[in-house]
TIRO-2110 file (N, C-alpha, C; in Angstrom, 1 decimal):
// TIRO-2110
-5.4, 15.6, 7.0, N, 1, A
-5.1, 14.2, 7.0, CA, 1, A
-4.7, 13.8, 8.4, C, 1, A
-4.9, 12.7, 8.5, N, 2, A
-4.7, 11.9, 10.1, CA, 2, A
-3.2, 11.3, 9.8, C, 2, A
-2.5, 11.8, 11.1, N, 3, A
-1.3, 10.9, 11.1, CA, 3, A
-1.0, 9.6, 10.7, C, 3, A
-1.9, 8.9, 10.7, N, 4, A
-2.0, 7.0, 10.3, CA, 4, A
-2.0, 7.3, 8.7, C, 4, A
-3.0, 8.4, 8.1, N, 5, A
-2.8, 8.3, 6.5, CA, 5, A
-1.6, 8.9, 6.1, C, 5, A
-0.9, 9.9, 6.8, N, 6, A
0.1, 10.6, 6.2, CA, 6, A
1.5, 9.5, 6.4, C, 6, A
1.6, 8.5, 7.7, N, 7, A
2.7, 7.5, 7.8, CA, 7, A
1.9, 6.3, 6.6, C, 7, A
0.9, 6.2, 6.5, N, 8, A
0.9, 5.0, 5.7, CA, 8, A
1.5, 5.8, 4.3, C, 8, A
0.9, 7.4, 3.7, N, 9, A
1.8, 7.4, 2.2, CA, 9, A
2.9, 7.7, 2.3, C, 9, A
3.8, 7.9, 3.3, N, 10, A
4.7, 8.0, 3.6, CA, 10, A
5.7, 7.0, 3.3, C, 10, A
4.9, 5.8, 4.4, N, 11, A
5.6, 4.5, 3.6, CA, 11, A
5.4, 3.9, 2.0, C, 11, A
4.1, 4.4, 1.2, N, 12, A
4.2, 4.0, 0.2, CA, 12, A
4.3, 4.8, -0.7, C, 12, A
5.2, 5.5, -0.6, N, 13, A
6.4, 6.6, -1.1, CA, 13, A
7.2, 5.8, -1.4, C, 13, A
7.6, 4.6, -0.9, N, 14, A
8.8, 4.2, -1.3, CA, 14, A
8.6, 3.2, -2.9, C, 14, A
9.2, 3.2, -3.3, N, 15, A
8.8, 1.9, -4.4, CA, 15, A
9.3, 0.4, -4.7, C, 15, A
10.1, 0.3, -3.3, N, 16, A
9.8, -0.8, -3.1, CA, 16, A
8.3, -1.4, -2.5, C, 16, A
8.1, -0.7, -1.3, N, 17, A
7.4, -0.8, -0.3, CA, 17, A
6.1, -1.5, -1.4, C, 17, A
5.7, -0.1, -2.3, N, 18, A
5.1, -0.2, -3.4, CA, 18, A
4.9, -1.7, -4.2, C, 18, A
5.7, -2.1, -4.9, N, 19, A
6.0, -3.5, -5.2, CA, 19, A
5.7, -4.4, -4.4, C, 19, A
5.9, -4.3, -3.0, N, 20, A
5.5, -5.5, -2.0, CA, 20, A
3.8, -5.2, -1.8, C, 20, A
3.7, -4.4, -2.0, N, 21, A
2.1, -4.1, -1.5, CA, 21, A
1.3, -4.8, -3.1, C, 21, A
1.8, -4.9, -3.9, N, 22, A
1.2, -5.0, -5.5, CA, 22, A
1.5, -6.7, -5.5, C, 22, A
2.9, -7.0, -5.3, N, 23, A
2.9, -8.3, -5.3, CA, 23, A
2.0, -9.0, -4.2, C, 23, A
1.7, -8.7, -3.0, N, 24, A
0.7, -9.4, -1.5, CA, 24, A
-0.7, -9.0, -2.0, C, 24, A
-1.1, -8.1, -3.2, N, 25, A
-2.4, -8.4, -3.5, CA, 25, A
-2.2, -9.5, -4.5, C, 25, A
-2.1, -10.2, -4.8, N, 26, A
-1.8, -11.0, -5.5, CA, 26, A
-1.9, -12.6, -4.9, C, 26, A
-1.6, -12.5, -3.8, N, 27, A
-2.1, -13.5, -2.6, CA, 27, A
-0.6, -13.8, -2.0, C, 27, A
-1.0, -14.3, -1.1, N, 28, A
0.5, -14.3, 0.3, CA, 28, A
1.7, -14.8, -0.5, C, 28, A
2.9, -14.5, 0.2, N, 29, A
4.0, -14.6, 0.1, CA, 29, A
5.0, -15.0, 1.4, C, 29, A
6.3, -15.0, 0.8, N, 30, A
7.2, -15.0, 2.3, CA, 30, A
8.5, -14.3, 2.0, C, 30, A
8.7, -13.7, 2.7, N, 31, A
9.6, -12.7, 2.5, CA, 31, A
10.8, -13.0, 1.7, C, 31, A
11.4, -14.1, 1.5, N, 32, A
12.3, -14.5, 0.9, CA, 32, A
11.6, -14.0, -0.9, C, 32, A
10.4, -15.1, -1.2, N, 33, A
9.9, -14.9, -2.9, CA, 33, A
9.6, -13.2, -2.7, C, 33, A
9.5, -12.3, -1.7, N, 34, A
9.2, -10.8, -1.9, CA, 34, A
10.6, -10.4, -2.4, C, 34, A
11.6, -10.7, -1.9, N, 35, A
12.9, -10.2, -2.2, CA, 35, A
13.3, -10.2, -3.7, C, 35, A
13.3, -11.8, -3.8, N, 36, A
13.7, -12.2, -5.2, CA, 36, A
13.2, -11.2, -6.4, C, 36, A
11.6, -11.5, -5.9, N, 37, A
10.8, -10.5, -6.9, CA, 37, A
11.0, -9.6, -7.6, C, 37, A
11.3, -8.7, -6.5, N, 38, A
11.6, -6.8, -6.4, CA, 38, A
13.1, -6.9, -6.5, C, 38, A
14.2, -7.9, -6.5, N, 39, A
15.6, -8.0, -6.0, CA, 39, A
16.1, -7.0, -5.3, C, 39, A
15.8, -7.5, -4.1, N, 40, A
15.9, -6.9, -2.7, CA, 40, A
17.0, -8.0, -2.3, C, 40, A
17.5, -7.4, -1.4, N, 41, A
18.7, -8.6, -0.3, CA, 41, A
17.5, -8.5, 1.5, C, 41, A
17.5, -10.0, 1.2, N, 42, A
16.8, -10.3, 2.6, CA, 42, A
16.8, -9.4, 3.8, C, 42, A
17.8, -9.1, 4.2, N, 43, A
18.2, -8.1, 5.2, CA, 43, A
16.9, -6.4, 4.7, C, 43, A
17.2, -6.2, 3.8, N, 44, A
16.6, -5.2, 3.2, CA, 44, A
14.8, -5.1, 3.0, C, 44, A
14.3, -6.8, 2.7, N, 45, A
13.2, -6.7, 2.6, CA, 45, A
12.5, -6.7, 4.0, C, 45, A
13.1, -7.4, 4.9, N, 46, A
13.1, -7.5, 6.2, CA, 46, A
12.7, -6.4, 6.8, C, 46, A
13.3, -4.8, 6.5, N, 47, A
12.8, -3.2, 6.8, CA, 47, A
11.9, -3.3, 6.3, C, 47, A
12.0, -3.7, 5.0, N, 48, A
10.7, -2.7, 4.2, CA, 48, A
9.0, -3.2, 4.9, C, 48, A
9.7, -4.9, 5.3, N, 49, A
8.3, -5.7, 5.5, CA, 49, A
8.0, -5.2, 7.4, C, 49, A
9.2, -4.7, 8.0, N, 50, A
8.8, -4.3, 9.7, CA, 50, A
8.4, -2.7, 9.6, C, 50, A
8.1, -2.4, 8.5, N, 51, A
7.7, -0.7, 8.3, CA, 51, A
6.2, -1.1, 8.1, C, 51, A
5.8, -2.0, 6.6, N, 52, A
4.4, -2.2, 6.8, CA, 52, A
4.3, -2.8, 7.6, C, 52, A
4.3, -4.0, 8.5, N, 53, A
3.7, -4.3, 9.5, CA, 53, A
3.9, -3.3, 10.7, C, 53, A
3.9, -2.2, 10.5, N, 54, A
3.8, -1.9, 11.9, CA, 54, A
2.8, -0.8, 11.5, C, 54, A
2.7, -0.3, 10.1, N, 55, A
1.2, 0.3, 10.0, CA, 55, A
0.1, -0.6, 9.9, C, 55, A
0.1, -2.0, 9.5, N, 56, A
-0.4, -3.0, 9.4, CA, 56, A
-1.6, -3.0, 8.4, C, 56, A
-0.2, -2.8, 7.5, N, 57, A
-0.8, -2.6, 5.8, CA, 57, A
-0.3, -4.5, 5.8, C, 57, A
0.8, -5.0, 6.0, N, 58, A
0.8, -6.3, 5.6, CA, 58, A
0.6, -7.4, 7.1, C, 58, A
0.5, -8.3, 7.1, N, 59, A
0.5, -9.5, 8.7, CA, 59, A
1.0, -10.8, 8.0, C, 59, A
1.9, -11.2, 9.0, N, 60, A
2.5, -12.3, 8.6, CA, 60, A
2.4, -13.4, 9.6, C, 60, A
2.3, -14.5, 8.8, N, 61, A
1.6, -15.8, 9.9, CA, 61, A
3.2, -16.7, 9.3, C, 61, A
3.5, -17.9, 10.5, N, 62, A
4.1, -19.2, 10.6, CA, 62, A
3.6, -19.6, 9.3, C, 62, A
4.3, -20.6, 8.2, N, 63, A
3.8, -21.3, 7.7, CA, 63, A
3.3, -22.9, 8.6, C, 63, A
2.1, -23.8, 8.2, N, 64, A
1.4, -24.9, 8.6, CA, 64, A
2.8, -26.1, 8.9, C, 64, A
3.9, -26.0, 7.5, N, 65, A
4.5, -27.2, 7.5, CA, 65, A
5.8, -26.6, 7.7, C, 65, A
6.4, -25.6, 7.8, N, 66, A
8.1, -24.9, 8.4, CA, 66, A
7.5, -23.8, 9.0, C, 66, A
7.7, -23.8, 10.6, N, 67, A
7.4, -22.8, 11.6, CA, 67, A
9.0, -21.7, 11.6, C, 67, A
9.6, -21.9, 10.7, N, 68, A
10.9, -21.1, 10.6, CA, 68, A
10.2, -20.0, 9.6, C, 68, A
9.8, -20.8, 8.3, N, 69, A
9.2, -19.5, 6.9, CA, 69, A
7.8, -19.0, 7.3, C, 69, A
7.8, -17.7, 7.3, N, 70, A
7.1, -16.9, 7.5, CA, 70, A
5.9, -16.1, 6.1, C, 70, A
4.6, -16.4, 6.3, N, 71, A
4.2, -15.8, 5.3, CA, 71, A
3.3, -14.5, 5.3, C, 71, A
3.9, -13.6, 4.3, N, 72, A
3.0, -12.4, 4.6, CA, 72, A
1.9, -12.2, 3.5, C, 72, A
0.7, -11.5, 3.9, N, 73, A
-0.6, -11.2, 3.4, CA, 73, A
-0.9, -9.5, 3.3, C, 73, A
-1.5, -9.2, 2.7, N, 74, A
-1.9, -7.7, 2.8, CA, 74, A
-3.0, -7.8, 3.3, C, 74, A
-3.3, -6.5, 3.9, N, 75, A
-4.1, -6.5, 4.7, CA, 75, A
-5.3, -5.1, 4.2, C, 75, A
-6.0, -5.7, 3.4, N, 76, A
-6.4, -4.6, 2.1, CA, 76, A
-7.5, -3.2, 3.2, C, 76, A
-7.9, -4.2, 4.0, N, 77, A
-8.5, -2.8, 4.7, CA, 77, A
-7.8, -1.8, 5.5, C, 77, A
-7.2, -1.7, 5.5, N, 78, A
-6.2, -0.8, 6.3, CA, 78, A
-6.0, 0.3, 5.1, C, 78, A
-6.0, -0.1, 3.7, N, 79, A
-5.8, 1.0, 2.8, CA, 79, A
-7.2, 1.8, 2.3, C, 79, A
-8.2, 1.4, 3.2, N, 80, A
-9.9, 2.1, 3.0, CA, 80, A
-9.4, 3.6, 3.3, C, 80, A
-8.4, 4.1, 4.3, N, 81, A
-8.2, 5.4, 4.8, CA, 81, A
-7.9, 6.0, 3.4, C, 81, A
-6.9, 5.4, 2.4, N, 82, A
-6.0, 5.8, 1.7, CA, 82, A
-7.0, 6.4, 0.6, C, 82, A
-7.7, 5.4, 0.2, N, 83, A
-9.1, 5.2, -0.9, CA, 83, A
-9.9, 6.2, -0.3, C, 83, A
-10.3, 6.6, 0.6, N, 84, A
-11.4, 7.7, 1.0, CA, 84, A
-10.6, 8.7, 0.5, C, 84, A
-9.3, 9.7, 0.6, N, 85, A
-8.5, 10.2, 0.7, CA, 85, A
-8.7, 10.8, -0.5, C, 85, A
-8.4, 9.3, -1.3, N, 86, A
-8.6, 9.5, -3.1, CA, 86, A
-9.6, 9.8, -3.6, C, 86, A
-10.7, 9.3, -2.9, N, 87, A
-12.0, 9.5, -3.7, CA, 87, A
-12.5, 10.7, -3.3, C, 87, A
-12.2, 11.5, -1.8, N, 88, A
-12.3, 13.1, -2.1, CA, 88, A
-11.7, 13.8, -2.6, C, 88, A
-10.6, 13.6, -2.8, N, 89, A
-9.4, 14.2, -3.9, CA, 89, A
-10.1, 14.5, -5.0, C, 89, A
-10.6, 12.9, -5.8, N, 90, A
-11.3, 13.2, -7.0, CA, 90, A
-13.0, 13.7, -7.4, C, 90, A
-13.4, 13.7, -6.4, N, 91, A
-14.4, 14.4, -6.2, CA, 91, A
-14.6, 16.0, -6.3, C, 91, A
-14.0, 16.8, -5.5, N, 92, A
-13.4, 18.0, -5.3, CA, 92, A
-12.8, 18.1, -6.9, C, 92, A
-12.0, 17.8, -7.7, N, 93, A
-11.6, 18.3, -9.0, CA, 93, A
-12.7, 17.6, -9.9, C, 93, A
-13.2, 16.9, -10.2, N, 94, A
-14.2, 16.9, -10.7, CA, 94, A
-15.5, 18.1, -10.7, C, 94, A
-15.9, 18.1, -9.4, N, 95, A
-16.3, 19.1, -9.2, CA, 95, A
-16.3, 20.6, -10.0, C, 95, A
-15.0, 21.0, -9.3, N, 96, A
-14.2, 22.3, -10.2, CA, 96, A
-14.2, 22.3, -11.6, C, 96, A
-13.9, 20.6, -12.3, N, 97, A
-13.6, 20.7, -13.9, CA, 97, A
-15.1, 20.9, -14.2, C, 97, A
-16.2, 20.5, -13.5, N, 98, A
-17.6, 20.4, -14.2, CA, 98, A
-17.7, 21.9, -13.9, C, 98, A
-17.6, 22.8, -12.9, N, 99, A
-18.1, 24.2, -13.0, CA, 99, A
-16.9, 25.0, -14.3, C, 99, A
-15.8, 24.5, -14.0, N, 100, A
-14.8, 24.9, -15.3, CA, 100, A
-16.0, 25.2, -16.6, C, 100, A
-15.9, 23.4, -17.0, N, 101, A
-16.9, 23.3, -18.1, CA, 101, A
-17.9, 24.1, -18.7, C, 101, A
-18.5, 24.5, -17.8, N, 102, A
-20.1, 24.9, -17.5, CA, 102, A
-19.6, 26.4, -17.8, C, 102, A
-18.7, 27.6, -17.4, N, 103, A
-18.5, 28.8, -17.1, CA, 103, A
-18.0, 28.7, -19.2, C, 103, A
-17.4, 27.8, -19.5, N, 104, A
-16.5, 27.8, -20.6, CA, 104, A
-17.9, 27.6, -21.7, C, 104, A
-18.8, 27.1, -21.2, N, 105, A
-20.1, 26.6, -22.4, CA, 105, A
-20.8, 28.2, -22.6, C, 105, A
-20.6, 28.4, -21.3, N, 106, A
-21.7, 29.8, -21.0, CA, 106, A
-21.1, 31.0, -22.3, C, 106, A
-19.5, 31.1, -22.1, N, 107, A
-19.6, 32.7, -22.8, CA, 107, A
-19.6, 31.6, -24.2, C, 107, A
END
């Protein structure tokens, strides 16, 4: 595994982190409604949200009409590393359960 996939499951190890990543597929947010959500204390979601942005699993823009609220988005391709990861994972055991199968038909 590459350093960038082992810090990204690293960070989504956590279950909050988790929850923010589930609620921003869902479409953007601001870190305040992410708190509430998950009931998090601002201060708190604040880490969880400068951890994924700095793998840049999430990006956060100005809102148009309050340059103070901030909104964040997921940033779904950044998790293609993750999904390759998985889909050789299950490849590889599929694999093995199909020769499993096959040795078990034989005797």
């Amino acid at each position: 595994m590459t350093g960038a996939l082992d810090e990204t499951l690293t960070a989504l190890a956590d279950p909050t982190r988790r929850m923010v990543v589930d609620l921003l597929a869902r479409g953007p947010q601001s870190a305040g409604a992410l708190a509430t959500a998950v009931g998090s204390s601002p201060p708190a979601m604040s880490r969880h949200l400068r951890v994924l942005r700095r793998l840049g699993l999430v990006v956060g823009r100005h809102d148009e009409d309050d340059a103070r609220l901030r909104i964040y988005s997921l940033r779904p391709d950044r998790l293609h590393e993750v999904r390759g990861w998985l889909e050789d994972l299950e490849d590889f055991w599929s694999h093995q359960l199909e020769g499993f199968k096959k040795h078990l038909e034989e005797r």
